[in-house]
N, C-alpha and C positions, 0 to 999 in steps of 0.2 A: 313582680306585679307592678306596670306601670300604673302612673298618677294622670289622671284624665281632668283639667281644672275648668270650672266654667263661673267666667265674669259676669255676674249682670251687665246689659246695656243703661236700662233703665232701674225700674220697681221690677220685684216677683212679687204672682202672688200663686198660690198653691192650697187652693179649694179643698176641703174635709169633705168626708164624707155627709156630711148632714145638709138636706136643700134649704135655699135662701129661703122659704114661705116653714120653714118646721116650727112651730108655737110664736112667730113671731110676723110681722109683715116686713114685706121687700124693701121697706127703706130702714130696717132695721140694719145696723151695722154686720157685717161678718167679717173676722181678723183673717191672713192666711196662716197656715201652716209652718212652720220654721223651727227648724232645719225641713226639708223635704220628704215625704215616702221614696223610700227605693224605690219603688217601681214605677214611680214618675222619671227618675232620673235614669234610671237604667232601660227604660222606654226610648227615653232622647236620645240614648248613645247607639242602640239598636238602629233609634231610623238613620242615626247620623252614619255607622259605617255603613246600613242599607245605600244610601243616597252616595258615598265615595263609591259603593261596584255600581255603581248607574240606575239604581232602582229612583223611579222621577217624584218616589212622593204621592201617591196619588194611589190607592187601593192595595192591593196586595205583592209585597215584594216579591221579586223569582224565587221559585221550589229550591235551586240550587243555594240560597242563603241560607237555606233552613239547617242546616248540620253547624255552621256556628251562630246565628241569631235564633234560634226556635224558632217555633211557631205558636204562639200564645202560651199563657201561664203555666199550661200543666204540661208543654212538650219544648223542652230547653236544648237548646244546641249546644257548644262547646264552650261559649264563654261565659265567662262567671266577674260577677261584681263586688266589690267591700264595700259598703259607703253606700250612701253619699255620707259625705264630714263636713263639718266647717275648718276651714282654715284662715289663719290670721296672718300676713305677712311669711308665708311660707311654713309659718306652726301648724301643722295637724290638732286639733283637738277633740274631745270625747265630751260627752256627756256625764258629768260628776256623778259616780255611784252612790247610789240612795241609803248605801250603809254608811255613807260615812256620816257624823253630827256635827254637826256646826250650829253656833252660837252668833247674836251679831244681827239688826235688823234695823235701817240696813248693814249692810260690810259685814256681811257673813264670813266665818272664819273657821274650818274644820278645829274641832277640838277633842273627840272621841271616835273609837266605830262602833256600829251595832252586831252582834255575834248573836247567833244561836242561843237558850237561855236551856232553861230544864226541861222537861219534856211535860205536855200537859193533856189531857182528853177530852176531847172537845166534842163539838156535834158533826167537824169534819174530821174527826178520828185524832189520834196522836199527833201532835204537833208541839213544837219549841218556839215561843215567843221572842222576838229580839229584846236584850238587853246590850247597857252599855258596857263597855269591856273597862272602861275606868267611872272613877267617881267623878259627876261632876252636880253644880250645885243645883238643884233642884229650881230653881229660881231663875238661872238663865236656860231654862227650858229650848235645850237640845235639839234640831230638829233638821232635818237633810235639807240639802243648798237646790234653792228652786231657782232655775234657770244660771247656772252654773256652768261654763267646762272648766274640764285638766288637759294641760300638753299631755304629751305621751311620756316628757320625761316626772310630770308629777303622777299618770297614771303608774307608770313604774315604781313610782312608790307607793301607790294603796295595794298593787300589785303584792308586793309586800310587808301589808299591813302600819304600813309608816303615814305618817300622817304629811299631804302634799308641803311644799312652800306658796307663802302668798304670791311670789311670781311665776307660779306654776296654774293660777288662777284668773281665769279671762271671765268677765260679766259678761252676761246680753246685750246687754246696755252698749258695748265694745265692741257688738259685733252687726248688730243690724238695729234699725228704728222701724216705728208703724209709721205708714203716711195713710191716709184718708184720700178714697178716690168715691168721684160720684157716676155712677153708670146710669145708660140711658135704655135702654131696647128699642131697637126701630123695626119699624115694618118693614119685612123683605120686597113685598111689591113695589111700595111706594119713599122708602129708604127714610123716612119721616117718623117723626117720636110715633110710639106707640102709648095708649093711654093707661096711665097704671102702673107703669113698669119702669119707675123712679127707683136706682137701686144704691147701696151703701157699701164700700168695701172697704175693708184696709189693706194693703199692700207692704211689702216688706223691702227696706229698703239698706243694703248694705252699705257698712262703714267702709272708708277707703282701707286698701289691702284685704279686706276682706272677702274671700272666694268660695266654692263649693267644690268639695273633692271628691273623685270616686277612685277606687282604685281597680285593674282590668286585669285580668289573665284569662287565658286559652281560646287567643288571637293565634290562626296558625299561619306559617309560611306569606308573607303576601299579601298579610292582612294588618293596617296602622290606625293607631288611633288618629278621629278626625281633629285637624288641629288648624289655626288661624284663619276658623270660618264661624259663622252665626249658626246656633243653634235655637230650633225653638222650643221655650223649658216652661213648661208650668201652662196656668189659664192666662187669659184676656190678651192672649196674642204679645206675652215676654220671649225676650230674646234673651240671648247670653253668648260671649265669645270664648270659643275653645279652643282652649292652649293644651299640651303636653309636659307634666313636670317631671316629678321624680317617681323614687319607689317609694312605698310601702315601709314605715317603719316598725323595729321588732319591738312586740312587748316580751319583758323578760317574763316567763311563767314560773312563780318558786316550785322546781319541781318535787327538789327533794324534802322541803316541805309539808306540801302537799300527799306524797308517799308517807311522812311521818304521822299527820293528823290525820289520814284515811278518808279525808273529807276536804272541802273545797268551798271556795266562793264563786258561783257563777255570775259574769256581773254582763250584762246585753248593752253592745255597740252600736246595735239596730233592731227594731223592732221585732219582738218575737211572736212565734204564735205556739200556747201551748195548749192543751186539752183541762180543763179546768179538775180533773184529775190527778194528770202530771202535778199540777200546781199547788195541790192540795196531799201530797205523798201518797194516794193511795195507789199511785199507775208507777212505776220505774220513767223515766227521761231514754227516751231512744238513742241512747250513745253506748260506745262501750264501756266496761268496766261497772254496769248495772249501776248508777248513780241514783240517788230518792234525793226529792227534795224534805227538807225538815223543817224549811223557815224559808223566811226571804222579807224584801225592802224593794215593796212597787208601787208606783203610782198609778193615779186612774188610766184604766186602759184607751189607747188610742182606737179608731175607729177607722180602718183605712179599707178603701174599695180601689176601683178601675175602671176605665171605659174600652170595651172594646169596639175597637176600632171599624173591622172588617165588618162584623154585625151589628156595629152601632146600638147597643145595649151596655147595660153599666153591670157589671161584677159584682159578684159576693161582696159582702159587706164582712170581715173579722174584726175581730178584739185583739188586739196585739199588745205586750208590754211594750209601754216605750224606751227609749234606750237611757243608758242609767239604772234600769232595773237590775236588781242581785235578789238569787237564789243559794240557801244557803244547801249543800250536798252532803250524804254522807254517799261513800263509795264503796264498794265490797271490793272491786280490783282497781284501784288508782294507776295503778302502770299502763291498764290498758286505754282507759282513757286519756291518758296523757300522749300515750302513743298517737293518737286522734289530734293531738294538739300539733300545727303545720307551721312552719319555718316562722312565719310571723308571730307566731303565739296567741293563736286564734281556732277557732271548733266551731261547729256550723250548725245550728239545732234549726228541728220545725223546718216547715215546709217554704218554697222560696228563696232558699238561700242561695240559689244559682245567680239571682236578682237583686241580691242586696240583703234581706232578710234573714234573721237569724245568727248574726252574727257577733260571737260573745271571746269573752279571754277568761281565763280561771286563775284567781290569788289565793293567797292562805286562808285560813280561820285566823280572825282579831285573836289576840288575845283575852279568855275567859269561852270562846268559842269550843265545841264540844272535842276531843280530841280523845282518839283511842289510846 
């Protein structure tokens, strides 16, 4: 699984779903997005190898692309995406799992994780409330790291229920700033302010070394990532240059772990989408080995759409957990889902995942967590 890296030129900025005039006026600020939706990014790399077989940009690429670029959301061709990620000087990084507690504000600093607790009945059925797996003091009030990553080598360690090191720990702060931009809308006739349409944006601007990674497979025979050319990524007419890195590196998954506690932490790399059922135990999770959820550690959900292109209409709007998010599983067959788990240490849940989405890695149960 190659690494497909893209440089801002300038600022990004990466529009949410919600329009500039929603309960506010247009010279109200609007932040962008950051890190990106898949499907922004995995959009760009689409038109990008389009436009290497000769397709000029401009309405609908050749039928012949369509076996490895699809043709819109719900008809996927042969290549599949991981990512997008940030990366730092060539470090890959994730989004810090919401089970874990940290203390510290600022300089937040993991100091517990949260597990599965007793099981309790509720008005959405049986469920287990997170608890902490150690004691800590009441007083420095515990609480998961907001806007936090881990490398992959501190991910390997929550992986296995260990608690990261501080140099395993990158702020936001490290990786991108907001800048303030002022927008204008002009009349298409007369190319001249239009009146009214004074607008407010932030834009997102990365630290040096600072990049955006995706990672590629199932390019066949003939077919390369596009590289030492301008890609255009996101709104307001941002660019970005793309290079070709490395591969893909492995999270370790404790497996025999996992086989011993019968149960799991699923913890999402990318935005997920699940049926508010799944999410609630009452539905099984579509993998093998029948997994239930019993608990979990989420933030407010994100809100991402799309625009399609060809009919120039905007897309469903879903709820997606953002990444960071953990579910906690009990599993009736663990071997078989673990079989599910591919060379990287990675399982592909919810719809999308050919695109980016869905994409998650499974660690232990903390200790105090439910174990058979």
């Amino acid at each position: 699984m190659r690494e497909w890296r893209l440089f801002p030129i300038d600022t990004l900025f990466f529009r949410g779903s919600v329009p500039y005039t929603m309960d506010h006026s247009p010279q109200d600020d609007v932040y962008s997005e950051f890190p990106p939706p898949p499907s922004t990014v995995s959009g760009a790399l689409r038109a990008a190898l389009a436009r290497t077989k000769g397709w000029s940009g401009i309405g609908r690429w050749p039928d012949c692309l369509d076996a490895v670029l699809g043709n819109g959301f719900e008809q996927p061709g042969s290549l599949r995406v991981v990512g997008p990620f940030v990366s730092l000087g060539g470090r890959l990084l994730y989004c810090i799992p919401r089970h874990l507690a940290g203390i510290g504000n600022p300089g937040w600093r993991p100091v517990a994780f949260f597990a599965p607790g007793e099981r309790i009945h509720c008005d959405e059925g049986e469920l287990a409330l997170p608890i902490l797996d150690r004691i800590i003091d009441p007083e420095d009030r515990p609480e998961p790291g907001e806007g936090i990553f881990v490398t992959v080598a501190g991910m390997n360690r929550i992986l296995r229920a260990e608690l990261p090191e501080e140099s395993e720990l990158i702020r936001a702060s490290q990786l991108w700033e907001s800048e303030k931009r002022i927008g204008l809308e002009l009349e298409r006739e007369t190319r001249t302010a239009k009146n009214g349409s004074l607008y407010s944006c932030h834009h997102v601007r990365l630290t040096p070394s600072t990049f955006i990674s995706v990672f590629v497979e199932g390019l066949p025979e003939g077919w390369e990532l596009p590289a030492r050319q301008f890609v255009p990524l996101g709104g307001e007419g941002r660019m970005a240059w793309a290079e070709v890195g490395g591969v893909l590196p492995r999270l370790e998954v404790p497996r025999d772990e996992i086989m011993r506690q019968r149960g799991a932490v699923l913890i999402a790399l990318s935005p997920v989408f699940l049926e508010r059922s799944v999410l609630t135990g009452k539905a099984r999770l579509e993998l093998p080995g029948n997994p239930r959820v019993v608990s979990g550690c989420v933030a407010r959900p994100v809100r991402i759409g799309g625009w399609d292109s060809l009919r120039r209409v905007a897309t469903p709007v879903r709820s997606y957990l953002p990444a960071g998010s953990v579910l906690f599983l009990e599993i009736e067959e663990p071997g078989e889902l673990l079989r599910a788990v591919d060379d990287w240490g990675l399982i592909r849940i919810g719809p999308g995942s050919c695109w980016g989405f869905g994409v998650a890695t499974l660690a232990r149960l903390p200790a105090g967590g439910r174990e058979s």
